[in-house]
C-alpha positions as CSV (number, residue, x, y, z in Angstrom):
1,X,25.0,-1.3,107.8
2,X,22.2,-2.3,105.1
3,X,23.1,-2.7,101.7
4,X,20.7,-2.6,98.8
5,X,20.6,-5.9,97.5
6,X,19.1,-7.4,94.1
7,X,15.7,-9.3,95.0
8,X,16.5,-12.9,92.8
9,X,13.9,-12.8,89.5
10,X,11.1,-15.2,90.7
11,X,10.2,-12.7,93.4
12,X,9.8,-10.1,90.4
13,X,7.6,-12.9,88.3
14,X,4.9,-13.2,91.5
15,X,3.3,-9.7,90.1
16,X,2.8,-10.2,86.0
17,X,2.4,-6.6,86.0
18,X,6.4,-6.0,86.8
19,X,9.0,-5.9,83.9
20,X,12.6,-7.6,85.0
21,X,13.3,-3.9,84.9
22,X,11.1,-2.7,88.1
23,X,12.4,-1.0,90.7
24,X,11.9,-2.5,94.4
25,X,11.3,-0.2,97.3
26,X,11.6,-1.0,100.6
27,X,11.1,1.8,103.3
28,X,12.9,0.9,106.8
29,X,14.0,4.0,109.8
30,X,16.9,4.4,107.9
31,X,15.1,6.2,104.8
32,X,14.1,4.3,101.1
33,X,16.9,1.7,99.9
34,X,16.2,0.3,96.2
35,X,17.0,-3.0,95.5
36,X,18.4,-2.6,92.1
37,X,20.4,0.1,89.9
38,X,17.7,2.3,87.3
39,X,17.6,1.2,84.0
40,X,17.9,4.6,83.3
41,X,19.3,8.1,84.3
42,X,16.2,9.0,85.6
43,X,15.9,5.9,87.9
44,X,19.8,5.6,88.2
45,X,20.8,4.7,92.1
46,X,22.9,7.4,93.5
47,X,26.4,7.2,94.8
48,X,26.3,9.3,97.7
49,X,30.0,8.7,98.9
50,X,33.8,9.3,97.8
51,X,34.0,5.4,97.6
52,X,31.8,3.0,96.6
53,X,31.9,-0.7,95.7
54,X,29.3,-3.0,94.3
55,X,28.5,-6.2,92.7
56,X,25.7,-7.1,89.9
57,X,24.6,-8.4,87.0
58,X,23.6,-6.8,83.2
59,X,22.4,-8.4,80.4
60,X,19.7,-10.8,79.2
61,X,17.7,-10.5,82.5
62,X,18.6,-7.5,83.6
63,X,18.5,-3.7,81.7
64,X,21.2,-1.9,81.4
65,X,22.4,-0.6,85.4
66,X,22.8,2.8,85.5
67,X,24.6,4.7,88.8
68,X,24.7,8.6,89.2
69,X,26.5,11.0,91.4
70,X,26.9,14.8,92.0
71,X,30.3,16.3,92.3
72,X,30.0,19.6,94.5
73,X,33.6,20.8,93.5
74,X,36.0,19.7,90.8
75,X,37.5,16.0,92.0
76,X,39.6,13.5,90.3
77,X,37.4,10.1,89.9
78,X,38.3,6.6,89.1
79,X,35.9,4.3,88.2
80,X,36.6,0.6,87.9
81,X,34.3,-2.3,86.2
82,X,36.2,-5.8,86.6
83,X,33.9,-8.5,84.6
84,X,33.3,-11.8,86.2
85,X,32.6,-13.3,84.1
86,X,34.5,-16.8,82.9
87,X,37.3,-17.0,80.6
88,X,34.5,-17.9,77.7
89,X,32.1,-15.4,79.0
90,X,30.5,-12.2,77.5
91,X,32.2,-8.8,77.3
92,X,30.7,-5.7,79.0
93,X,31.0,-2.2,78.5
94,X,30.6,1.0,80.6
95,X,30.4,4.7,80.3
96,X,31.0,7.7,81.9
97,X,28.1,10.4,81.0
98,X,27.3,13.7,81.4
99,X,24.1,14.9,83.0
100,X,22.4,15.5,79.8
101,X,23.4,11.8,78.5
102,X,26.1,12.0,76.4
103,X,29.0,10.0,76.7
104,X,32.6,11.6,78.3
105,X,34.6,8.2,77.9
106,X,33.7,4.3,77.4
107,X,35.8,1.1,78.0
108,X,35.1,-2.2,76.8
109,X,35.6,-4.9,79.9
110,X,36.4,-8.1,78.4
111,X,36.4,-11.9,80.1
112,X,38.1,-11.8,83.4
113,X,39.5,-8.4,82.9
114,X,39.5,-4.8,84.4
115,X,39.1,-2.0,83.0
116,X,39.0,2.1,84.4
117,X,37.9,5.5,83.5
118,X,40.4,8.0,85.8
119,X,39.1,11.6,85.1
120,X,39.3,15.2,86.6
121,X,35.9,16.2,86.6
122,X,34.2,19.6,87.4
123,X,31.1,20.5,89.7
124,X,28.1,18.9,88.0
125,X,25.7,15.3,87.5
126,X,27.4,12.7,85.8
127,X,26.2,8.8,85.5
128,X,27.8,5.2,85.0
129,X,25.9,2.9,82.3
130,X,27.5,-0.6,82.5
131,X,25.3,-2.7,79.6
132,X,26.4,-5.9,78.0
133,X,25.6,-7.3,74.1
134,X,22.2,-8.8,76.3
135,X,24.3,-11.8,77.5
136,X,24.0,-12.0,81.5
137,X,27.4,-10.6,83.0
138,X,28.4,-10.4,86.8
139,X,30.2,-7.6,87.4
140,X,31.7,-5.7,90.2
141,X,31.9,-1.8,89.5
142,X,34.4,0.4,91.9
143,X,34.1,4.5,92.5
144,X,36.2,6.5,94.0
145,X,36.0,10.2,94.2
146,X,39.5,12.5,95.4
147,X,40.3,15.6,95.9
148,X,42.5,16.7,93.0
């Protein structure tokens, strides 16, 4: 299976004309895959499954990652952002959205640490931000989507 991977920022610095915000397409027979979350709701990258796991980076380099996904039916969620950051490293914070952008529920993710955002949620568009204080921050973000 191909996963959408981040291209590393000197491939992004060969066309002047790209921010270290662009979004990189690639088609292939299996349809379009985008090499990086949107740095927005309009550009977020869709979670198209009850369970999804992925690792990234936020901060200095990188905008703010956002994810989205479309509930059909009510479900229970759980969404889970571990920083990975070292034990002097940055903090992190995500958010839970609605589809019109404001905010349902945040956590702050500190050093090390995980944090989660467990929810019944009803039919509808909602997105993940995950956005640091502009210091660079691996993190690894975790959704899964239940019936309730």
């Amino acid at each position: 299976m191909l996963k959408p991977t981040r291209f590393d920022q000197s491939a992004r610095l060969l066309n002047s004309s790209l921010s270290s915000s662009a979004s990189i397409w690639t088609d292939s027979p299996f349809g379009s895959l985008r090499a990086s979350p949107g740095d927005s709701r309009s550009s977020a990258l869709q979670i198209k499954k009850d369970s999804f796991d992925r690792k990234d980076r936020v901060g200095r380099d990188e905008d703010d990652d956002f994810y989205r996904f479309d509930l059909s039916k009510t479900r229970d969620i759980k969404i889970t952002v571990q920083n990975r950051e070292g034990i002097f490293g940055p903090d992190l914070k995500f958010r839970l959205l609605r589809s019109n952008g404001s905010q349902i529920k945040s956590r702050e993710v500190q050093q090390t640490q995980d944090e989660s955002i467990s929810r019944e949620l009803k039919k509808g568009t909602y997105y993940i931000k995950v956005e640091s204080d502009g210091q660079s921050v691996p993190y690894r973000l975790r959704y899964k989507s239940s019936e309730p």
